[in-house]
N, C-alpha and C positions, 0 to 999 in steps of 0.2 A: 212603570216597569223599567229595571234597571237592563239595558240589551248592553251595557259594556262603555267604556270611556272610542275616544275615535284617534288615528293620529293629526285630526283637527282639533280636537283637545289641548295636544299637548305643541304642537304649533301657535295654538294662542297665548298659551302662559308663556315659550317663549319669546313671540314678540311682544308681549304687555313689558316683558323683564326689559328687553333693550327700547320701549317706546312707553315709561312707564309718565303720562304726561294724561292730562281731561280728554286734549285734541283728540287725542289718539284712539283715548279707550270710546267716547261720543262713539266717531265713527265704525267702533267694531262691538257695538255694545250688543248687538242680535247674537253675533257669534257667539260672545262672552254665553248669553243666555242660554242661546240653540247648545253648544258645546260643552260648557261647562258648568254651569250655574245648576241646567235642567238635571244632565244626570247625574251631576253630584246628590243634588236633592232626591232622586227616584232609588241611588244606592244608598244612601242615610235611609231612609223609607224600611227599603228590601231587609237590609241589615239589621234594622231596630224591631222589624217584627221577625225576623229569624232569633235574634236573640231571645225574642220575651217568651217565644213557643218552645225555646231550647231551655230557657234559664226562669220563668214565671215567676209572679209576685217578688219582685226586685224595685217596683216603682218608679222605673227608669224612664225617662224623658230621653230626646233626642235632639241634638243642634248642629245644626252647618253652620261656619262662620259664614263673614259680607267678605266680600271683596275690594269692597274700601273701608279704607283702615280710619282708625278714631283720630279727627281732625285736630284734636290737641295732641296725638304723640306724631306728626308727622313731623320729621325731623329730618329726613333726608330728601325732602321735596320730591318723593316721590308718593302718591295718592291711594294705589293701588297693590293689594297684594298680588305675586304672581301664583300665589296656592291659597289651594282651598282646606278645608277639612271640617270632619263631622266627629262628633261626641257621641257618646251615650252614657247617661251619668242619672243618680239619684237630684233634684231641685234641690238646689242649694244657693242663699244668698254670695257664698264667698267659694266659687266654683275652683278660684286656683287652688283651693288647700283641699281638696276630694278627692277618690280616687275616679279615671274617669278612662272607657274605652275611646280610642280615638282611632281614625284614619286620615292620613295626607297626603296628597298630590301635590309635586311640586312639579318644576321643568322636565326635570332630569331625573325622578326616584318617587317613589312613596313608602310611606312608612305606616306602622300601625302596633296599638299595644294598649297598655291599659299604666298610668302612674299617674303620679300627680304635676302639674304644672310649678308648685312650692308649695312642697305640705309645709305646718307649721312647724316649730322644733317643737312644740309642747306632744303634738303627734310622731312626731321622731321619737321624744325621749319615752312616749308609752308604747311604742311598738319596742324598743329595748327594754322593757321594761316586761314587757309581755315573755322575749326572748330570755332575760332571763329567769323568768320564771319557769317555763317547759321548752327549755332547749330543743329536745329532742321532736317535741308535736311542730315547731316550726322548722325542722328538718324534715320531717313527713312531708308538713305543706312544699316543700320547694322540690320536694326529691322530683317529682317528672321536669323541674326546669335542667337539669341534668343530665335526664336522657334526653334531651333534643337538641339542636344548634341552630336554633330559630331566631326565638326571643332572650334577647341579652341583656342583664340588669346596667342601666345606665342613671348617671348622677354624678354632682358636686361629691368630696368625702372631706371628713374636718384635717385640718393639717394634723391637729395632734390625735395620732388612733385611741380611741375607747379600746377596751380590753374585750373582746366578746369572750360570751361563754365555748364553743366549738369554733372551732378550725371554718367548719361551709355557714357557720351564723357569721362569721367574719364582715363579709362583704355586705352585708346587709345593716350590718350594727353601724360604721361607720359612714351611711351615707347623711347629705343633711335633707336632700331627698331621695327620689328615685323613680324610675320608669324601665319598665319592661319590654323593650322596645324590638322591632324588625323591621331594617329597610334595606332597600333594593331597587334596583335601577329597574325602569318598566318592561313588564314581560308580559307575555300571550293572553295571560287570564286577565290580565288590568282592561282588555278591547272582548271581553266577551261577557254572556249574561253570567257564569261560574264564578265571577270573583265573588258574589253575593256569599254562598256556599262558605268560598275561602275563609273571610273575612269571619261568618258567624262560629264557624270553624274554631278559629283561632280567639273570639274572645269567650266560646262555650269553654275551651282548652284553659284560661286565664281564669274562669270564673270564680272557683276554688281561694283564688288566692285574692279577686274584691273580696266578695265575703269576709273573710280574715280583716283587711285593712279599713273594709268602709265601718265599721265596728270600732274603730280604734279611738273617735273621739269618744265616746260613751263611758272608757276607764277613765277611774279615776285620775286627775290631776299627779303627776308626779314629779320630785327634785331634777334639775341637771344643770 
């Protein structure tokens, strides 16, 4: 049961940030556990079954990242990440190009939202392609990201702009990926059992718009 993050939680990530070294973490590895590892994993838990009784037959899986990072990219000799985060996504061999809910706790903020990590451009150019086919139904789809100031569309865009068909498919046409994203420096719900709520809240809010995207490799191949 998720009872909320502590501010021994966020006390450890960080000291892991400025003692990011084996020594270090060895002797504070209970904490790591006790503090953060545990209820990380008991809100992934909370979360993943709020979603599936809010959003059903989606076949969605769940993952928490490790905390120590993959020994061939360590490159700044540091071992350890200082954030964690959890997924909720369809099993897929090649998970950065999917669309996938996530959450993360860092030092200072967390975030959460539903994009991809690098879609492919074959997946870019069929969701333009999608666009321009019914302008106006992927205007439907986006119109509630408009009436709120939550979740912000973020991503890379190509230097030279594609033409979209409308003015609000604009921002969408030319990214090369994309993510839907909200963050926020830590506040009252992140230390209580409520965030559970929040969180399923906001990716039942998102769901609309997987649907849409997790469908998108399944069109046909197209030119770009």
């Amino acid at each position: 049961m998720f009872n909320g993050f502590s501010s021994r939680t966020i006390d450890f990530m960080w000291e892991l940030r400025f003692n990011n070294n084996r020594e270090w973490f060895l002797e504070h590895k209970e904490v790591y556990q006790a503090e953060f590892q545990v209820p990380m994993k008991a809100l992934a838990a909370a979360v993943f079954e709020g979603v599936n009784k809010a959003c059903p037959d989606r076949g969605f899986i769940s993952k928490v990242s490790r905390i120590y990072k993959d020994a061939r990219r360590i490159k700044d000799g540091e071992p350890y990440r200082d954030h964690l985060w959890f997924s909720i996504e369809r099993p897929s061999e090649e998970w950065t190009s999917t669309p996938v809910f996530w959450f993360e706790l860092s030092p200072d903020h967390w975030s959460c939202g539903l994009g991809y990590y690098q879609a492919k451009p074959m997946t870019m150019a069929k969701l333009r392609a999608r666009i321009d086919k019914s302008p106006k139904a992927f205007e439907t789809l986006i119109a509630p990201l408009a009436a709120q100031d939550y979740f912000f569309l973020e991503g890379a865009e190509y230097a030279r702009k594609k033409q979209a068909p409308t003015p609000k498919t604009a921002p969408w046409y030319n990214k090369k990926s994309f993510a839907l994203m909200h963050t926020q420096p830590h506040d009252a719900e992140l230390f209580s059992p409520e965030f559970v709520k929040k969180l399923v809240d906001n990716f039942t809010f998102l769901m609309p718009l997987y649907d849409y995207f997790v469908t998108l490799d399944a069109d046909p191949d197209v030119q770009f």
